[in-house]
C-alpha positions in Angstrom: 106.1 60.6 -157.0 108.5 58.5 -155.0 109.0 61.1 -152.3 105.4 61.4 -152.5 104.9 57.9 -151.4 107.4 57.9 -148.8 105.7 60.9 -146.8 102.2 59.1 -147.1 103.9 55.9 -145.8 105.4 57.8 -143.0 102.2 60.2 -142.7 100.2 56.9 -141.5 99.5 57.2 -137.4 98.4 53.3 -137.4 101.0 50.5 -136.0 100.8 46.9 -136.1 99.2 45.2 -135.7 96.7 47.2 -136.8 98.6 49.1 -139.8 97.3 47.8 -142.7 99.0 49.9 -145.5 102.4 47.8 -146.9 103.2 49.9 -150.0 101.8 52.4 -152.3 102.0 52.0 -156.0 100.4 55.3 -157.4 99.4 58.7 -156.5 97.8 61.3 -157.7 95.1 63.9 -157.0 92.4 61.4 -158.7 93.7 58.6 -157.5 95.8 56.1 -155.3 97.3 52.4 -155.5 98.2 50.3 -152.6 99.0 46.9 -151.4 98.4 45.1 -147.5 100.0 41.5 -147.2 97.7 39.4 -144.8 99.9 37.6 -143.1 98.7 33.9 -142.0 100.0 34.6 -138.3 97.9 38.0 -137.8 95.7 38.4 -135.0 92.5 38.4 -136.6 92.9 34.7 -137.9 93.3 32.9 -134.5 89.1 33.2 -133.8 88.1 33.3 -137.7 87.6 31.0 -138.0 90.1 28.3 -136.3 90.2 25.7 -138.8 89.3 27.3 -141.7 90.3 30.9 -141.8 89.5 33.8 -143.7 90.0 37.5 -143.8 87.1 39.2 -141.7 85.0 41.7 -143.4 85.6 44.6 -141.2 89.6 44.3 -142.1 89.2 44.4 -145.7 87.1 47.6 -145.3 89.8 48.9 -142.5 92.4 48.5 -145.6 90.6 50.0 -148.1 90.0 53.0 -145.6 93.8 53.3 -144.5 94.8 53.0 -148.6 91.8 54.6 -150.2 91.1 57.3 -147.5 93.5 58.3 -145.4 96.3 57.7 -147.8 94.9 59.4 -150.5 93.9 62.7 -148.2 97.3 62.6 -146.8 98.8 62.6 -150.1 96.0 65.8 -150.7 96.8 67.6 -147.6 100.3 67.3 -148.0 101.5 71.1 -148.3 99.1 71.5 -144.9 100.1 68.4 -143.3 101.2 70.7 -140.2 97.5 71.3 -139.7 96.2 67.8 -140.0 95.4 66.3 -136.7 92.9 63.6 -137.3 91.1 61.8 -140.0 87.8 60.1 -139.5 85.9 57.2 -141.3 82.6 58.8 -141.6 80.5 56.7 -144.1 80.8 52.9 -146.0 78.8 51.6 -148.7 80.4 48.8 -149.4 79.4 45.2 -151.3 81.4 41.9 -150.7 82.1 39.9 -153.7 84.8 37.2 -152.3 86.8 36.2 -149.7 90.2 36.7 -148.8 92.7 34.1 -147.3 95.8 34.3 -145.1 98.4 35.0 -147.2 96.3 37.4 -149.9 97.9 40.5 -150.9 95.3 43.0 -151.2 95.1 45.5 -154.0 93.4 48.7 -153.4 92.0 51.4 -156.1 91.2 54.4 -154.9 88.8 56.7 -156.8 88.5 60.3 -155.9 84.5 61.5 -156.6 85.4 64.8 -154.2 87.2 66.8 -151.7 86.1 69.8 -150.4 85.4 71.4 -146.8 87.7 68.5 -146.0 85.7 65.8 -146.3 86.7 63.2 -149.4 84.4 60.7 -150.8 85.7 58.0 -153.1 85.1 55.2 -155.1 87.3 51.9 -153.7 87.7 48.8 -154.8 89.7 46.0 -152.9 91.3 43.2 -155.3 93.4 39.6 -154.2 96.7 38.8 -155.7 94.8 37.5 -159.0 93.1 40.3 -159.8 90.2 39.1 -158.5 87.5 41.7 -157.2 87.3 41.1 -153.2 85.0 44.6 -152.2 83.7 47.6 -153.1 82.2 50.7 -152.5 82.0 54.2 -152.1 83.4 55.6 -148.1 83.8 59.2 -147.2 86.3 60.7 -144.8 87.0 63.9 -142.9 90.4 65.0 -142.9 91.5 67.4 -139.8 
């Protein structure tokens, strides 16, 4: 599984700051387990808001994307990674439970409900460093 991890990890074509995929904990072709640290210094905090910041909406969803997504469909791809030249968000469903803080370590559990044609749909849920339930939802993706 290990070397599994480590090509998804390399695999990833985001950078800081807008890489939001730390580690991966578990693989499979179900399912996948990652982490992001949010970092009290990242960009996103400066303007949200000043003097009481919090993690914006849009990057909790971006993390659960890069994890639950594009990690996973790397990790599906991955003995036709040659041919993969894009993957694409193409549908959220998502319902905010809590907020997230500089500093959280976000959790992120992966579902698969399908893959086929290349398009993979999944089930995601986004936890803090307690365990407690930040987002959820259902996104779909096409991997190219």
């Amino acid at each position: 599984m290990q070397k599994d991890i480590d090509l998804i990890l390399h695999k990833i074509p985001h950078v800081k700051p807008y890489r939001f995929v730390d580690s991966i904990k578990e693989v499979s072709d179900n399912h996948i387990i990652g982490s992001c640290n949010l970092e009290s210094d990242s960009f996103f905090y400066k303007g949200h808001f000043p003097a009481n910041p919090i993690t914006p909406g849009y990057i909790i969803t971006e993390v659960m994307a890069q994890i639950g997504i594009l990690g996973l469909g790397i990790y599906l791809v991955k003995n036709n990674l040659h041919e993969v030249t894009n993957a694409f968000l193409t549908s959220t469903n998502v319902k905010f439970h809590d907020v997230s803080y500089p500093n959280d370590t976000i959790t992120v559990n992966s579902q698969k409900i399908y893959f086929r044609f290349n398009k993979l749909k999944c089930h995601i849920k986004a936890f803090n460093q307690n365990g407690k339930i930040l987002c959820s939802g259902v996104f779909s993706g096409l991997i190219k």
